[in-house]
C-alpha positions as a Markdown table, in Angstrom:
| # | Residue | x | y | z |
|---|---|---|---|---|
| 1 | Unk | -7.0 | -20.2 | 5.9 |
| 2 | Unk | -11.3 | -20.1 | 6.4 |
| 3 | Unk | -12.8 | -20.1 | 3.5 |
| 4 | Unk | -9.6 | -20.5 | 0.8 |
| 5 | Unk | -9.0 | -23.7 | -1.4 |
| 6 | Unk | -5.3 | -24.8 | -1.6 |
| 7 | Unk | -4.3 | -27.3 | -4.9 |
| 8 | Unk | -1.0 | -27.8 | -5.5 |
| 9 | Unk | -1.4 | -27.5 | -9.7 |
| 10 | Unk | 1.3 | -27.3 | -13.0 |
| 11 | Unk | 2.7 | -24.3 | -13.8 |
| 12 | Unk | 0.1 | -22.5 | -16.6 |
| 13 | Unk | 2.3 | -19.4 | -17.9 |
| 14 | Unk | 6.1 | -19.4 | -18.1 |
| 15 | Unk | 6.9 | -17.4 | -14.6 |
| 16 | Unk | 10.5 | -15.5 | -13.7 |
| 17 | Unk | 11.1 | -18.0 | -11.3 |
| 18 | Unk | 11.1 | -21.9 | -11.3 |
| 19 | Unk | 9.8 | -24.0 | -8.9 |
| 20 | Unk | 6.7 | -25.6 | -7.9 |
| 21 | Unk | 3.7 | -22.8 | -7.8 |
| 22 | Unk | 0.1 | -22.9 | -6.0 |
| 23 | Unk | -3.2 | -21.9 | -7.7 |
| 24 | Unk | -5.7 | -19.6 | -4.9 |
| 25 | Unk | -9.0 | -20.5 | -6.2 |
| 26 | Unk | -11.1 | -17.5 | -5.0 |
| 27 | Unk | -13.8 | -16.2 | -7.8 |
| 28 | Unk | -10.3 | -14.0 | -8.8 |
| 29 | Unk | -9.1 | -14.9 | -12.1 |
| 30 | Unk | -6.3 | -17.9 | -11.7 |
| 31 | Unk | -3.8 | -16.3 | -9.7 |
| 32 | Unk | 0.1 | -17.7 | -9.2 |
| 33 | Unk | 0.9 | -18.0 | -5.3 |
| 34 | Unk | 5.1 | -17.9 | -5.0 |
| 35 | Unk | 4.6 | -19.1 | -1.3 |
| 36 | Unk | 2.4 | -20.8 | 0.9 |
| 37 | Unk | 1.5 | -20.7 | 4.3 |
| 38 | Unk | 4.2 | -23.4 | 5.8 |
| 39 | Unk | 6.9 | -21.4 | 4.9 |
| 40 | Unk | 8.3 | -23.7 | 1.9 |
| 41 | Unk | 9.2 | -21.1 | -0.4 |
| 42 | Unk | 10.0 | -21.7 | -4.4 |
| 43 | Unk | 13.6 | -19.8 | -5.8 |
| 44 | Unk | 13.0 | -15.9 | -6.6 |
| 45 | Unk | 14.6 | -13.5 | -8.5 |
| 46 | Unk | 13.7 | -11.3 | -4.9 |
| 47 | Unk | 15.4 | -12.3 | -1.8 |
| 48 | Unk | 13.0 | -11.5 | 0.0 |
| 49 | Unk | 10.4 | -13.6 | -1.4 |
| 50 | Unk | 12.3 | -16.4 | 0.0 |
| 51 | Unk | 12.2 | -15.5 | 4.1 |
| 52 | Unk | 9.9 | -17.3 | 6.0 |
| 53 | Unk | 6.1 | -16.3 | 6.3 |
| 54 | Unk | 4.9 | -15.5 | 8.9 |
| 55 | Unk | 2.3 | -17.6 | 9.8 |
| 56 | Unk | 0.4 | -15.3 | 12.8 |
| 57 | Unk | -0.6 | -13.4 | 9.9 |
| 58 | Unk | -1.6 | -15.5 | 7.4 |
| 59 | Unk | 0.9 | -13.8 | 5.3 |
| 60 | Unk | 0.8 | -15.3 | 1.7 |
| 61 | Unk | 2.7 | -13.9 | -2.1 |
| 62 | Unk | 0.1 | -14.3 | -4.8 |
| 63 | Unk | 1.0 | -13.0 | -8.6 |
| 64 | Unk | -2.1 | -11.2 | -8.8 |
| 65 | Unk | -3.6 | -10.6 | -12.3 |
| 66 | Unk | -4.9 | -7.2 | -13.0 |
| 67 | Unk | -5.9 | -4.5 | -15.9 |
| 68 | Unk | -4.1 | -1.6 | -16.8 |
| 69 | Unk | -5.8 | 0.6 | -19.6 |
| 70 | Unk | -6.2 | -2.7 | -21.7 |
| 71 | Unk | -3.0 | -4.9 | -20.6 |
| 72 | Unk | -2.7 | -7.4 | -18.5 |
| 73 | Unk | 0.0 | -7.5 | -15.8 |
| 74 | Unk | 1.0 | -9.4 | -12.8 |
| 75 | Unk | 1.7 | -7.2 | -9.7 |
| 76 | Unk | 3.1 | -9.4 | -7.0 |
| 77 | Unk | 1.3 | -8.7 | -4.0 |
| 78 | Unk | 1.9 | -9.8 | -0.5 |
| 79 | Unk | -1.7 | -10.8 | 1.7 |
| 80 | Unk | -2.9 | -11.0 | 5.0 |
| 81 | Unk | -5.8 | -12.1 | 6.7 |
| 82 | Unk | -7.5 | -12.8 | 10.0 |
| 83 | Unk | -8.5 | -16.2 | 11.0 |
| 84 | Unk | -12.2 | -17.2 | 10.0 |
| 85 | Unk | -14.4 | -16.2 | 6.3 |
| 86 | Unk | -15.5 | -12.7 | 6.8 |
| 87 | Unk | -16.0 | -11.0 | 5.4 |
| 88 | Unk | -13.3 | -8.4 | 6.2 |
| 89 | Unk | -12.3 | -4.6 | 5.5 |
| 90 | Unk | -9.5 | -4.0 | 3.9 |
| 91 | Unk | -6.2 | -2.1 | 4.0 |
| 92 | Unk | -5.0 | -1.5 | 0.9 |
| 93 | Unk | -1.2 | -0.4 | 1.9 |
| 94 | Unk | 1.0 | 1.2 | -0.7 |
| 95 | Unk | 4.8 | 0.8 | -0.9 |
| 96 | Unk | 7.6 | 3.5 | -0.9 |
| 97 | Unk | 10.4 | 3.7 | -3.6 |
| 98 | Unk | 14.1 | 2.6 | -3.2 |
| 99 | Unk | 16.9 | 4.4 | -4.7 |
| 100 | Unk | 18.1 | 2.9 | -8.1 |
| 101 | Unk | 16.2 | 0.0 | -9.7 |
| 102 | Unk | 12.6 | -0.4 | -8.7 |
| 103 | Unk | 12.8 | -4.3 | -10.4 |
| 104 | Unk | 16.1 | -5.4 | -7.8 |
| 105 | Unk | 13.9 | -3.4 | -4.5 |
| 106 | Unk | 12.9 | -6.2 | -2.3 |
| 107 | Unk | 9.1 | -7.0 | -1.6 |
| 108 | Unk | 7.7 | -4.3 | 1.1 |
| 109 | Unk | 6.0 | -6.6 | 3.7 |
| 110 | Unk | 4.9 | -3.7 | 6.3 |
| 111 | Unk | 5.0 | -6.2 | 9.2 |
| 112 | Unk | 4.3 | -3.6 | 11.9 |
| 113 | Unk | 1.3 | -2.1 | 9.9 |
| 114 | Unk | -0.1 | -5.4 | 8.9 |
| 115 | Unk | -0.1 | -6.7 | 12.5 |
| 116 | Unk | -1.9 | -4.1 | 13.9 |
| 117 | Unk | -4.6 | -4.4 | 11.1 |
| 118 | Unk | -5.0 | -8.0 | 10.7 |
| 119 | Unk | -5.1 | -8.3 | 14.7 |
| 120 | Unk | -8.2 | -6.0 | 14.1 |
| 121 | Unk | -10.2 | -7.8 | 11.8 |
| 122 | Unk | -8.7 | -6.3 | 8.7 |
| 123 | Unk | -7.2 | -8.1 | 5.3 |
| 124 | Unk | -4.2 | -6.4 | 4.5 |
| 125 | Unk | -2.7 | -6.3 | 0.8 |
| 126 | Unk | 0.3 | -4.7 | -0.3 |
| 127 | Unk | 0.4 | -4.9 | -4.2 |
| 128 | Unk | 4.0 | -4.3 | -5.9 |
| 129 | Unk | 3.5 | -2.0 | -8.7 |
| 130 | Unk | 4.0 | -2.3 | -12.1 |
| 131 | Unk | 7.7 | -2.0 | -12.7 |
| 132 | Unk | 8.6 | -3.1 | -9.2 |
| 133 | Unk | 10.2 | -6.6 | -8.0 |
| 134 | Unk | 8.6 | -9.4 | -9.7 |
| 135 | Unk | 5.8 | -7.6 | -10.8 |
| 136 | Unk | 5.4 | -7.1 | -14.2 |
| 137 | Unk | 5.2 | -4.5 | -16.4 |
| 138 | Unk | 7.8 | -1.0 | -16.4 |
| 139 | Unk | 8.4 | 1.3 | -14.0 |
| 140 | Unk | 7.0 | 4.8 | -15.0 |
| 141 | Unk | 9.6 | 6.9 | -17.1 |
| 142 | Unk | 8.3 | 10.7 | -16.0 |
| 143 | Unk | 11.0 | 12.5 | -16.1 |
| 144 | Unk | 10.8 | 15.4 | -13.7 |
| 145 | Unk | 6.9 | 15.6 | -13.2 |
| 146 | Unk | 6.3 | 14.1 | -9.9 |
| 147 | Unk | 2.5 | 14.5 | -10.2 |
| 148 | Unk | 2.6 | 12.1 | -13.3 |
| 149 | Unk | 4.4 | 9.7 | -11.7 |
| 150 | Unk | 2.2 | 10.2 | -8.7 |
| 151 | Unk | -1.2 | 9.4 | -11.1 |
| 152 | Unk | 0.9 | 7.0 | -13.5 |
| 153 | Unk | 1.6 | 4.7 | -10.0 |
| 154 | Unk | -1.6 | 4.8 | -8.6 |
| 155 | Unk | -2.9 | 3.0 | -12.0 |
| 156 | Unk | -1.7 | 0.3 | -10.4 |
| 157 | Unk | -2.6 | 0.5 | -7.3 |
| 158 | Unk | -6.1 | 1.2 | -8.1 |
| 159 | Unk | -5.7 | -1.9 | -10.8 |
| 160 | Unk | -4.6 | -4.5 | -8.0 |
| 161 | Unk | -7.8 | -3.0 | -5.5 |
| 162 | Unk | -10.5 | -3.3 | -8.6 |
| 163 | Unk | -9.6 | -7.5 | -8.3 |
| 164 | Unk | -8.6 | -7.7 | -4.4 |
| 165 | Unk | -12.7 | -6.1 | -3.3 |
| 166 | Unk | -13.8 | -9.5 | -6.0 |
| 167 | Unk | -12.3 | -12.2 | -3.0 |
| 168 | Unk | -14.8 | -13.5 | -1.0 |
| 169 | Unk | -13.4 | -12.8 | 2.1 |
| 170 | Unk | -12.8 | -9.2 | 1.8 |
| 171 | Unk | -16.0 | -6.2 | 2.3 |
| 172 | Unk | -16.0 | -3.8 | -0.2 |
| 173 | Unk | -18.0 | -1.5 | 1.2 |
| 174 | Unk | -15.4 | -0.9 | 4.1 |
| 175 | Unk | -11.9 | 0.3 | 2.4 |
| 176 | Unk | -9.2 | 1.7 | 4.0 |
| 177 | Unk | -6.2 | 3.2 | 1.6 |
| 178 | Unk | -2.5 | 4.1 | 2.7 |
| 179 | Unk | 0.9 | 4.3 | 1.8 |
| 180 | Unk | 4.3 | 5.4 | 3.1 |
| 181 | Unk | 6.7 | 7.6 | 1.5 |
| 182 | Unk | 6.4 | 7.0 | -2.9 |
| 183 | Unk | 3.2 | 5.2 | -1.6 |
| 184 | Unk | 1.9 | 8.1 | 0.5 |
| 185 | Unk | 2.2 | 10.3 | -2.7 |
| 186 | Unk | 0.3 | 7.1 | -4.5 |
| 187 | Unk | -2.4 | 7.0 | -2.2 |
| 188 | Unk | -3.2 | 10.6 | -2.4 |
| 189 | Unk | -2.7 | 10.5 | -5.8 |
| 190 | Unk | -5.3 | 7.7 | -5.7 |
| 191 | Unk | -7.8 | 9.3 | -3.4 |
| 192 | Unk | -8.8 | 11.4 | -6.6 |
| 193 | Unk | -10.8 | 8.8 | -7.9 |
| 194 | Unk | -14.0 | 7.8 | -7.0 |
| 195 | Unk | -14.0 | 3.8 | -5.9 |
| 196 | Unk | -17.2 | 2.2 | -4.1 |
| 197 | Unk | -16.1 | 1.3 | -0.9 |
| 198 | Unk | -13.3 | 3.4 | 0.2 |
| 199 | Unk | -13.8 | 5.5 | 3.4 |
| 200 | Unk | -10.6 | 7.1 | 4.0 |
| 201 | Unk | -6.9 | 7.5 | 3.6 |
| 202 | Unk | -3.4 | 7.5 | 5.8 |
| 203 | Unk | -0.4 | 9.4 | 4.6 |
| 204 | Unk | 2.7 | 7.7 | 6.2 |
| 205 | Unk | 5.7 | 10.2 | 5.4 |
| 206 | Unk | 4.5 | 10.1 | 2.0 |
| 207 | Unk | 6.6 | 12.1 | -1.2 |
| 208 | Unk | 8.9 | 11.8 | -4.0 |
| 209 | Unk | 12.5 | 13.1 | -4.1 |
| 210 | Unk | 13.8 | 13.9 | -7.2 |
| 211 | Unk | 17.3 | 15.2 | -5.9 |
| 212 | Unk | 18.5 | 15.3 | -9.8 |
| 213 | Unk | 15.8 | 17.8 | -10.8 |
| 214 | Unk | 15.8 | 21.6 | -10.4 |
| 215 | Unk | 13.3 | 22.8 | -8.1 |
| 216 | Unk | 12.0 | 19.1 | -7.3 |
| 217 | Unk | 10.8 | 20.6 | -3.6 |
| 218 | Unk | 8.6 | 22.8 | -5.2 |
| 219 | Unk | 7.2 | 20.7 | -7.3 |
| 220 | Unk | 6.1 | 18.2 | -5.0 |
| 221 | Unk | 4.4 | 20.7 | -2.8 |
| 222 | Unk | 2.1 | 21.5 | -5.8 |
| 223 | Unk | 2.0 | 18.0 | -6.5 |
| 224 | Unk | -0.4 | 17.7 | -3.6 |
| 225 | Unk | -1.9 | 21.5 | -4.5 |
| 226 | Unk | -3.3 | 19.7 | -7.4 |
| 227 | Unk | -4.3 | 16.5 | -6.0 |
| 228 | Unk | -6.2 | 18.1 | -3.0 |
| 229 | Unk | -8.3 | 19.9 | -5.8 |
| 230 | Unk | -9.5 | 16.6 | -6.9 |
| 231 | Unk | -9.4 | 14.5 | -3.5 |
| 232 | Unk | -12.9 | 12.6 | -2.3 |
| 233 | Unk | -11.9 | 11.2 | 1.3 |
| 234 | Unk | -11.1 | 12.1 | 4.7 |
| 235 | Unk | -7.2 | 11.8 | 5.1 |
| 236 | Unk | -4.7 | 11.5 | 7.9 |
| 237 | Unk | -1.4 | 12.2 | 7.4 |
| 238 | Unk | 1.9 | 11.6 | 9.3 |
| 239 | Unk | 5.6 | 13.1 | 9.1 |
| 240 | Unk | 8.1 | 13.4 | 11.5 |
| 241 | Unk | 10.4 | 17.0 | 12.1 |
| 242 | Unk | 14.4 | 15.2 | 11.2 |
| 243 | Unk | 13.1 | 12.9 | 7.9 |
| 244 | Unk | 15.8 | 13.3 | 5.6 |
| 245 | Unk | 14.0 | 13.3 | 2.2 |
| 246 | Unk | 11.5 | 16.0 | 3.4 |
| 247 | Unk | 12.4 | 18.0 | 6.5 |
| 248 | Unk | 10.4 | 20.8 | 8.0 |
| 249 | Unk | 8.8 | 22.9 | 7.0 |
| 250 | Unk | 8.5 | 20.7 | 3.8 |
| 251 | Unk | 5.6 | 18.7 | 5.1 |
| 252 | Unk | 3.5 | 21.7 | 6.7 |
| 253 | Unk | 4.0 | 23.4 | 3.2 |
| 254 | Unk | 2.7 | 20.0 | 1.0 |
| 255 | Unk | -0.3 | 19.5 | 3.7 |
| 256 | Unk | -1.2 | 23.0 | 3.4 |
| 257 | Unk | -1.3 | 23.2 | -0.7 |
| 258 | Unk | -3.4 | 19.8 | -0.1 |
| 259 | Unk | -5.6 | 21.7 | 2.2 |
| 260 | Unk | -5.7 | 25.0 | 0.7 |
| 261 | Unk | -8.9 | 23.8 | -2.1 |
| 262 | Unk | -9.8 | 20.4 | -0.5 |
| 263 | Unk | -13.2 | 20.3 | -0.8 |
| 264 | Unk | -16.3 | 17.8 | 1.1 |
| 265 | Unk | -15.1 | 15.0 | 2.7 |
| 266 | Unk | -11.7 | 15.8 | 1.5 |
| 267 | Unk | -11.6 | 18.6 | 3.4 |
| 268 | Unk | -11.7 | 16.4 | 6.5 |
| 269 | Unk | -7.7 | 16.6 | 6.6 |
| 270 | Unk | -5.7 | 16.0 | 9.8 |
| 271 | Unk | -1.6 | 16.0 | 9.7 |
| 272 | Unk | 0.6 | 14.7 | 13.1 |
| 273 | Unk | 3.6 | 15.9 | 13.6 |
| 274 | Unk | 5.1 | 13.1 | 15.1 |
| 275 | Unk | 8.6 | 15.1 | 16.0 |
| 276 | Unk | 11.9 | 13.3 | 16.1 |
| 277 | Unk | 12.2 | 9.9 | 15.6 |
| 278 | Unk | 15.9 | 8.1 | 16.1 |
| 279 | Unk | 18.0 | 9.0 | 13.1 |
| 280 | Unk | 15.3 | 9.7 | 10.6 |
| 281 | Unk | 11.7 | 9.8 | 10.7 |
| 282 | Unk | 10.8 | 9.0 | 7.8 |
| 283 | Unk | 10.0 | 5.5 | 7.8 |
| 284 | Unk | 8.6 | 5.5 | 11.7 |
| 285 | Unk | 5.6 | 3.9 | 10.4 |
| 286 | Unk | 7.0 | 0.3 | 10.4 |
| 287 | Unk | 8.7 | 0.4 | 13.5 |
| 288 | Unk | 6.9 | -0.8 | 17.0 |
| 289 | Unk | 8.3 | 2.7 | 18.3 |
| 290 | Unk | 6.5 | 4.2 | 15.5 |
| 291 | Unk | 3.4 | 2.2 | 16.2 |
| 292 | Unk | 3.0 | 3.4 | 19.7 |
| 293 | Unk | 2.9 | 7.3 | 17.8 |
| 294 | Unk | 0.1 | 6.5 | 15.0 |
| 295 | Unk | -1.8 | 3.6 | 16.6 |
| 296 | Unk | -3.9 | 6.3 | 18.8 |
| 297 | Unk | -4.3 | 8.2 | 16.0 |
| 298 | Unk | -5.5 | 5.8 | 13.6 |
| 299 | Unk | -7.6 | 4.1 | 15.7 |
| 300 | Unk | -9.5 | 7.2 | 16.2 |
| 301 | Unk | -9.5 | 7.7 | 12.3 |
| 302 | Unk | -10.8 | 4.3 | 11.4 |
| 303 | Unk | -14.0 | 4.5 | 14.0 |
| 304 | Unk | -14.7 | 8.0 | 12.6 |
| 305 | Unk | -14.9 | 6.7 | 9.4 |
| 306 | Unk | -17.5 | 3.9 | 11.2 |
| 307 | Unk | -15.5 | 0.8 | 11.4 |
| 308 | Unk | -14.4 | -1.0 | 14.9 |
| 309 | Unk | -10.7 | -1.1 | 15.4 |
| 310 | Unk | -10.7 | -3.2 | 18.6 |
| 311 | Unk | -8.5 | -6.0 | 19.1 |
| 312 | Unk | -10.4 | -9.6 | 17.7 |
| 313 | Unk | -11.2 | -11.8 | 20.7 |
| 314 | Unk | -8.9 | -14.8 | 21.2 |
């Protein structure tokens, strides 16, 4: 793992799962690692916290500490990196939102995504949100107001990023941001603020369906009127013509109010219609079929923003 330190060390807080744990010592304040590299994995509340890592990728599960307007909170966040110190840019990839309860939805692990990133010199990090998992803290209760819940979610997000540019191996001057789905919303939600280092965003499918709320359609497509009035960085979105949560026109009318008073490097907006995609497009992103869409596109995206995207040497 380059340039990372490995002790096996006694458990320091009262954790949600038992079983030996591993300390990361990294400059990041002590952080509790649920899994290590070999694939020996300690019980979980998640059943997916218990599959095998994969070990091509470096993939590890650290409880990363973070701040959230004053608390601390634990946001389980899965990690991958390329062989060697780096230092490396990073993807910071957001997850989408399961129907029901956010706590029982499994960790997202993005294989696809993370393979094509890490093979190109990136550190990839998908935090679980407060609320979500094993993470801790509580899902958002926002009712009906989807941009709330888009800003109240990307506290998080933007949490986990503040303590994942301090490891030594990652270059914070070279930030990439996306999300599918809930975490598409997040990460345009996110692209509001103004954080040192990030260059650029990717919208994979991203929304919020709120079938139980009048008018919900509406109000996501302002959703992303408001948040394109605030954005900072060049974005590239992604949504297929058969997705079942937001069918066309749906998508042409949410990148259109996002469009309509971007402004600067915001303005810099491109959306890819990707057309149909098996059953349901909406979570293309993650498939190698899907890759085969984006991958040209991205690529392209990432070296305008002035970062190489070539495969690492073997």
């Amino acid at each position: 793992m380059g340039s990372l330190t490995w002790l096996i060390a006694p458990l320091f807080r009262a954790p949600q799962r038992s079983g030996s744990l591993l300390r990361l010592l990294t400059g990041l304040p002590v952080a509790t690692f649920l899994l290590s590299a070999s694939g020996c994995s300690s019980p979980s509340n998640n059943a997916s916290s218990s599959l095998r890592l994969d070990r091509q990728l470096n993939e590890q599960i650290v409880m990363l500490p973070v701040q959230i307007e004053g608390r601390t909170v634990e946001l389980e966040t899965t990690m991958y990196k390329p062989p060697g110190n780096g230092p490396f840019p990073l993807l910071l990839m957001n997850h989408g939102k399961n129907p029901g309860n956010a706590r029982t939805q499994p960790r997202s692990r993005h294989l696809q995504i993370a393979s094509v990133f890490v093979h190109r010199g990136f550190v990839v990090a998908i935090p679980m949100r407060e609320g979500f998992t094993a993470s801790g803290g509580q899902y958002p209760k926002d009712g009906c107001d989807i941009r709330r819940h888009a800003f109240d979610e990307a506290k998080s997000a933007a949490a986990a990023l503040a303590e994942l540019v301090k490891l030594p191996y990652v270059d914070r001057s070279r930030i990439v941001i996306a999300g599918q789905s809930d975490g598409g919303l997040v990460t345009m939600a996110l692209s509001t603020r103004q954080i040192p280092g990030v260059l650029g965003v990717i919208n994979f499918s991203g929304g919020l369906r709120m079938k139980t709320c009048a008018g919900w359609q509406q109000n996501l497509v302002n959703t992303y009127d408001s948040i394109g009035k605030q954005a900072r960085y060049p974005s590239l979105w992604f949504y297929g013509d058969n997705d079942q949560l937001w069918p066309q026109p749906m998508p042409e009318q949410m990148f259109n109010a996002y469009t309509r008073n971007a402004e600067g490097d915001a303005g810099h907006a491109r959306m890819i219609d990707i057309g149909t995609f098996g059953k349901n497009s909406h979570d293309f992103a993650d498939s190698k079929a899907g890759v085969k869409l984006w991958y040209p596109q991205v690529k392209a995206f990432v070296q305008s923003l002035g970062m190489p995207f070539e495969p690492l040497s073997k």
